[in-house]
N, C-alpha and C positions, 0 to 999 in steps of 0.2 A: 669757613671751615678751617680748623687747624687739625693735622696729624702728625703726631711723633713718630720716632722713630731712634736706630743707636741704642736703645736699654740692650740690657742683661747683666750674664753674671760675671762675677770677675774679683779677685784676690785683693785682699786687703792692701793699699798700695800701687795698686795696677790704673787705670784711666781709661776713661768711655767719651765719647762724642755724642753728643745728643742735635735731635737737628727737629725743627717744626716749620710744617711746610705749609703754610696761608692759604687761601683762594678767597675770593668772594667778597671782596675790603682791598680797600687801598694803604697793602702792609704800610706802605713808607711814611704815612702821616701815626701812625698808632707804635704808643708805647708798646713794649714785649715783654712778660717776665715768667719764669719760668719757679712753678709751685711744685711740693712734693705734698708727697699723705702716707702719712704711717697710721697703724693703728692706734700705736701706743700715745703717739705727739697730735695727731690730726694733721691738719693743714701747715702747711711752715710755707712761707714767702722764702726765695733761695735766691734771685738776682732778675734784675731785669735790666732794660737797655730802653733808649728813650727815643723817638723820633730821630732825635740828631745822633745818635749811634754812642751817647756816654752811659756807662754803664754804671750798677748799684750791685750790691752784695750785700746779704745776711755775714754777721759776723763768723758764723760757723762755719761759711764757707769762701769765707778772703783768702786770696793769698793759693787759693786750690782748684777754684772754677773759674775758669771764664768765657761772658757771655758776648757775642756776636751779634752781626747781622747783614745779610745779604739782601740788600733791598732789589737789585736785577732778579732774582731768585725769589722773591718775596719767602726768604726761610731765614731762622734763627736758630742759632746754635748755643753749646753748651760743652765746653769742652770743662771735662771734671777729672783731675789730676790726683795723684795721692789721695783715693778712699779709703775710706774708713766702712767700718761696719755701718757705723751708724746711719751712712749715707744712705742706709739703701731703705727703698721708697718707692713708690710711683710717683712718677714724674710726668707736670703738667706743664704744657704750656698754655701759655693765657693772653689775650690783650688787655692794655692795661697795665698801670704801676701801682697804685693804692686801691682801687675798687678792679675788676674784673668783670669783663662780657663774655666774650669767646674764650671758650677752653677745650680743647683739644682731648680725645679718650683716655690719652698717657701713653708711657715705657713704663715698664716697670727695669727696676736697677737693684742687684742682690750682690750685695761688698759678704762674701764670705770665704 
């Protein structure tokens, strides 16, 4: 089971923490990454982080998110700096880097 948590809304420029919180798996062997969905885009890959804790970015979001992991805690985080509108989205977490099993219900996140 994965649950989010940390969405909402927040000013263009402003920053959120996001956090997703495992059970049921043994978080610390399993990639993590964290997917958004808009209407307008669908699905977008946004960053995930790999067993050994290095992390990956979408270009859209380098340099502005960064992703975590607490494996004592079995949760994964997502701190997201300087938003922009277009950031905002529901927000997944997922296990998994290129393909996906476990996916979490979402935050949603509203950059207005």
């Amino acid at each position: 089971q994965l649950v989010e948590s940390g969405g909402g809304s927040v000013q263009p420029g402003g920053s959120l923490r996001l956090s997703c919180a495992a059970s049921g798996f043994t978080f610390s062997t399993y990639d993590m990454s964290w997917i958004r969905q808009t209407p307008g885009k669908g699905f977008e890959w946004v960053s995930a982080i790999n067993s050994r804790g290095n992390p990956y970015y979408a270009d859209s979001v380098k340099g502005r998110f960064t992703i975590s992991r607490d494996n004592a805690k079995n949760t994964v985080f997502l701190q997201m700096n300087s938003l922009k509108s277009e950031d905002t989205a529901l927000y997944y977490c997922a296990t998994g880097r290129f393909t996906f099993g476990y996916w979490g219900q979402g935050t949603q996140v509203t950059v207005s």
